[in-house]
C-alpha positions in Angstrom: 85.7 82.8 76.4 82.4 84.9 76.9 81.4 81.7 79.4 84.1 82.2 81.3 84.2 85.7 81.5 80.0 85.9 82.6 81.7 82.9 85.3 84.0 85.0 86.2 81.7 88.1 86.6 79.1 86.1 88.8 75.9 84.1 87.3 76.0 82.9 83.5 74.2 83.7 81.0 73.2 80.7 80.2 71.2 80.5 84.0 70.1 84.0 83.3 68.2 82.5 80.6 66.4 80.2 82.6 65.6 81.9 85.4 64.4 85.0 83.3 62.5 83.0 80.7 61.0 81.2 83.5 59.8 83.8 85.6 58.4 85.3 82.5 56.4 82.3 82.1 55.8 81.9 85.7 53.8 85.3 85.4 52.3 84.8 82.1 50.7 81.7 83.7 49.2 84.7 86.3 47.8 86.4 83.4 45.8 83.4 82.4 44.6 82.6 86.1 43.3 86.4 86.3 41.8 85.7 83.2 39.9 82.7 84.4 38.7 84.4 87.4 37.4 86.9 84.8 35.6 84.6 83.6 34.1 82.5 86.1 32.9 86.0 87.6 30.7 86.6 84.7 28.6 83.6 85.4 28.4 84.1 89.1 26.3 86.5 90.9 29.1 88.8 91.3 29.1 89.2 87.3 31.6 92.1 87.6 35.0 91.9 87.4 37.4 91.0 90.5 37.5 94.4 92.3 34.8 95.9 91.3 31.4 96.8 93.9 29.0 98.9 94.3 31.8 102.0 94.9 32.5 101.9 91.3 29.3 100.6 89.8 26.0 102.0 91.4 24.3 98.4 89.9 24.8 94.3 90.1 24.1 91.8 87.8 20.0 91.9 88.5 19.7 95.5 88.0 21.3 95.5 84.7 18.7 92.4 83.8 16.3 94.4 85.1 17.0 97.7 83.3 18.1 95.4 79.7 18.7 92.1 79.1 20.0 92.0 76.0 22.8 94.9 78.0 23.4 92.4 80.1 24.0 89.9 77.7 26.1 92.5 75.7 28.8 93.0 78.7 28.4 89.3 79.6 29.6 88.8 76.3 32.3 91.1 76.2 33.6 89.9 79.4 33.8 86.0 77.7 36.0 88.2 75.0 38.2 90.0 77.3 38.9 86.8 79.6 40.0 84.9 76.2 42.2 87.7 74.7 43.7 87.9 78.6 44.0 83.6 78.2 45.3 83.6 75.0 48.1 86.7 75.7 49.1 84.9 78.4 49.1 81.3 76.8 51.8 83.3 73.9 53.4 85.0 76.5 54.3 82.0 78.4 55.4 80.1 75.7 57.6 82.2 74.1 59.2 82.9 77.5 60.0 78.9 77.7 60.5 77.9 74.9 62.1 80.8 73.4 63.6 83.2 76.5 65.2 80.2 78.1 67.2 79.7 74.7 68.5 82.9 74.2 66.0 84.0 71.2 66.3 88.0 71.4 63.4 87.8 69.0 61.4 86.0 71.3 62.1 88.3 74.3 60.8 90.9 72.5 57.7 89.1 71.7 57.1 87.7 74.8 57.4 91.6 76.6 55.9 93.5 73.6 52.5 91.7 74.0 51.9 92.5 77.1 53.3 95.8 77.1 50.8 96.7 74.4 47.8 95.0 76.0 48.4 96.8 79.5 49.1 99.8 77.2 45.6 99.9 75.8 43.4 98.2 78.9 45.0 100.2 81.8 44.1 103.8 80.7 40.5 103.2 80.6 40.5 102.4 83.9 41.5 105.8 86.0 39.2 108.1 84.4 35.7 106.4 85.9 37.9 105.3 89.3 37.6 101.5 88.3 42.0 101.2 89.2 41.4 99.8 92.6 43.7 98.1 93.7 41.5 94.6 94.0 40.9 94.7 90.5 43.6 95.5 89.2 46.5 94.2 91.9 47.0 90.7 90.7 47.4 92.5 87.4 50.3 94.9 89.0 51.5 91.8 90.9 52.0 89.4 88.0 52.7 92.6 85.6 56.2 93.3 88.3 56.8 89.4 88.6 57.0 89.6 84.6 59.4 92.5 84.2 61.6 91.3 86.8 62.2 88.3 85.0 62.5 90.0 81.9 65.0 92.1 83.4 66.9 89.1 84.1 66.4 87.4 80.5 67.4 90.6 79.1 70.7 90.9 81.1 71.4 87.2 79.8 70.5 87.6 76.9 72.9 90.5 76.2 76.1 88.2 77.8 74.4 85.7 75.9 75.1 87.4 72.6 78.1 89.4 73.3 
């Protein structure tokens, strides 16, 4: 009955599901391509992150060598981190939105959005204070952040016919 009632109503549940779940994964995937940009940045002469120039940081990569190496080793290092934890979100993300969105897991939902929610929660602040929110570094974020809860929108709204 509650098939044929969402039928009735307009688009199941059911497809819902799968279009949700998958443009949750669609934009996880996002996540993990910023991520490797992150890090292929580090090991180029650009060194800073996507977005970043001499606007919001007065030096490159061979001033910071200049001034410390073992600083510059220190960021590159933490850059390596950050690009994995970004990968590895993103990697969780996406599969919990396939494999678990697309079947009607509530649990998984909430996974799948509370991750990010709580990564963005803690990385975003720290960037307005010292002007480093332009939007080149951080606009694929946005991007692939509005792709994500727009699916998840849709997952949810399944997911509620889904279980009703």
């Amino acid at each position: 009955m509650t098939t044929a009632t969402a039928r009735a109503v307009g688009v199941s549940a059911e497809s819902r599901l799968r279009v949700g779940g998958a443009v949750m994964a669609v934009a996880a995937l996002g996540f993990i391509g910023y991520a490797v940009i992150f890090f292929v940045r580090n090991f180029t002469d650009s060194f800073l992150e996507l977005g970043i120039g001499s606007s919001e940081v007065s030096v490159g990569k061979e001033e910071i060598i200049a001034f410390s190496p073992s600083l510059y080793h220190y960021v590159s290092h933490l850059h390596v981190a950050v690009s994995g934890f970004i990968a590895a979100t993103g990697l969780a993300v996406a599969a919990l939105a396939w494999f678990g969105v697309r079947r009607g897991l509530f649990w998984a939902w909430v996974a799948a959005v509370a991750a990010p929610v709580l990564g963005l929660a803690v990385a975003l602040p720290a960037h307005y204070p010292n002007d480093l929110d332009t939007i080149g570094h951080l606009g694929l974020v946005y991007a692939a952040t509005l792709i994500f809860v727009a699916g998840a929108l849709v997952a949810l709204a399944g997911l509620r016919r889904h279980t009703a």
